[in-house]
C-alpha positions as CSV (number, residue, x, y, z in Angstrom):
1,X,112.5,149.1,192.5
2,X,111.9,150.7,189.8
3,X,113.8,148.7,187.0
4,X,111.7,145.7,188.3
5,X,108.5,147.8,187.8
6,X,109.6,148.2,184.0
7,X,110.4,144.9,183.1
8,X,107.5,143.9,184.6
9,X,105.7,146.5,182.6
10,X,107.3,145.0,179.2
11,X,106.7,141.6,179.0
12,X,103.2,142.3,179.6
13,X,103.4,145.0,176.7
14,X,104.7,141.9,174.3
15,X,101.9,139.6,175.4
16,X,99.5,142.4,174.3
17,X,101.2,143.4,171.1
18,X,101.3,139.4,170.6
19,X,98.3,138.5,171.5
20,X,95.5,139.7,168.3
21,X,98.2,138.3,166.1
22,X,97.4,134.7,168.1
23,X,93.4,135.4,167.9
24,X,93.7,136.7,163.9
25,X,95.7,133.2,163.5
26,X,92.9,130.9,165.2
27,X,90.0,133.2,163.1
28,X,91.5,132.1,159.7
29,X,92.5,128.5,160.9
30,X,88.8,127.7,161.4
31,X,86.7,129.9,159.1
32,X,89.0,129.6,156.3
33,X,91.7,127.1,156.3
34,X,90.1,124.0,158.3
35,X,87.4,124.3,155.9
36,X,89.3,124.2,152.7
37,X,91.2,121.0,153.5
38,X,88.1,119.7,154.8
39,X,86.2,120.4,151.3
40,X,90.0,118.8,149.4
41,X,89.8,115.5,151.1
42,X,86.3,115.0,150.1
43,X,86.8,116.0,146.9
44,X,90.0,113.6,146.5
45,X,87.4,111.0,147.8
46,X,84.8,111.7,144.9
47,X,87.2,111.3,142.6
48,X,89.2,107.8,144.2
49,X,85.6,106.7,143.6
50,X,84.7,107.4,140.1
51,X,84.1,104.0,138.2
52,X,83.2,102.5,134.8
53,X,79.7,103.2,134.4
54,X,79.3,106.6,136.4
55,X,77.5,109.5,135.2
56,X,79.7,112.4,136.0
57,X,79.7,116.4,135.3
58,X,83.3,117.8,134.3
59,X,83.8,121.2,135.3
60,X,83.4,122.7,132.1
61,X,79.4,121.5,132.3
62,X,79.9,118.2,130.1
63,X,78.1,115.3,131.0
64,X,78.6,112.0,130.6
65,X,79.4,108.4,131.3
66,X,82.8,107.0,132.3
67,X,83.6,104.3,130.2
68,X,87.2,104.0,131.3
69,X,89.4,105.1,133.7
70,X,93.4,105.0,134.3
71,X,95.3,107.0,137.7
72,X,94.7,110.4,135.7
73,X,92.6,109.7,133.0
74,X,89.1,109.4,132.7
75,X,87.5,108.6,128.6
76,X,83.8,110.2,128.9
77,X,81.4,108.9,126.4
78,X,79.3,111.8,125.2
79,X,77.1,109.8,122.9
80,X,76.9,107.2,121.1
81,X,80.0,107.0,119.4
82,X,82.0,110.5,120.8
83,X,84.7,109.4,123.3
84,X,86.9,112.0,125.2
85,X,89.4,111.8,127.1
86,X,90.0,114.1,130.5
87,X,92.2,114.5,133.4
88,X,90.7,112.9,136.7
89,X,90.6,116.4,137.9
90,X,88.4,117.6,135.4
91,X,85.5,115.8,137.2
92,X,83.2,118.1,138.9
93,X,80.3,116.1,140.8
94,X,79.5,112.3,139.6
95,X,75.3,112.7,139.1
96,X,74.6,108.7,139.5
97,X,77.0,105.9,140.3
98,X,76.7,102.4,138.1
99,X,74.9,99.9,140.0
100,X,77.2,97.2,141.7
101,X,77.6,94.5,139.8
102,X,75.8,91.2,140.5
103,X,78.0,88.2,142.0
104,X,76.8,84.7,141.8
């Protein structure tokens, strides 16, 4: 009787030692994790979306307008005649989007 009474006694002990770990796991899932891959994919969206014409913000604060675009590239035109050249991920927030263009 009483070896039944301790093993009993122990498993319950392991679902108890076991069990914060399980609750500290689903805490960061969904205030931290969930919300970070949430914030990537719309961020990978933004940036599938940039086209000729935009008017974009790099993350170093430049502004300017895409004038053209390659998988990783993007060439920002400052001014008038300053061209540079940036990696698509350099793109922080596109401020206005070229209107679509007119079919006939």
């Amino acid at each position: 009787m009483f070896l039944a009474t301790e093993a009993g006694g122990n498993a319950g002990g392991i679902w108890g030692l076991i069990w914060p770990f399980i609750l500290m796991f689903a805490v960061f899932y969904f205030l931290l994790i969930r919300p970070q891959q949430k914030k990537q994919k719309q961020r990978s969206a933004m940036l599938n979306q940039i086209k000729k014409g935009d008017k974009i913000t790099t993350i170093g604060g430049l502004h300017g307008t895409v004038v053209e675009l390659t998988d990783d590239t993007v060439v920002v035109r400052v001014n008038d005649t300053t061209k540079m050249t940036f990696e698509r991920s350099a793109v922080n927030t596109i401020v206005s989007t070229a209107p679509a263009a007119a079919t006939e």
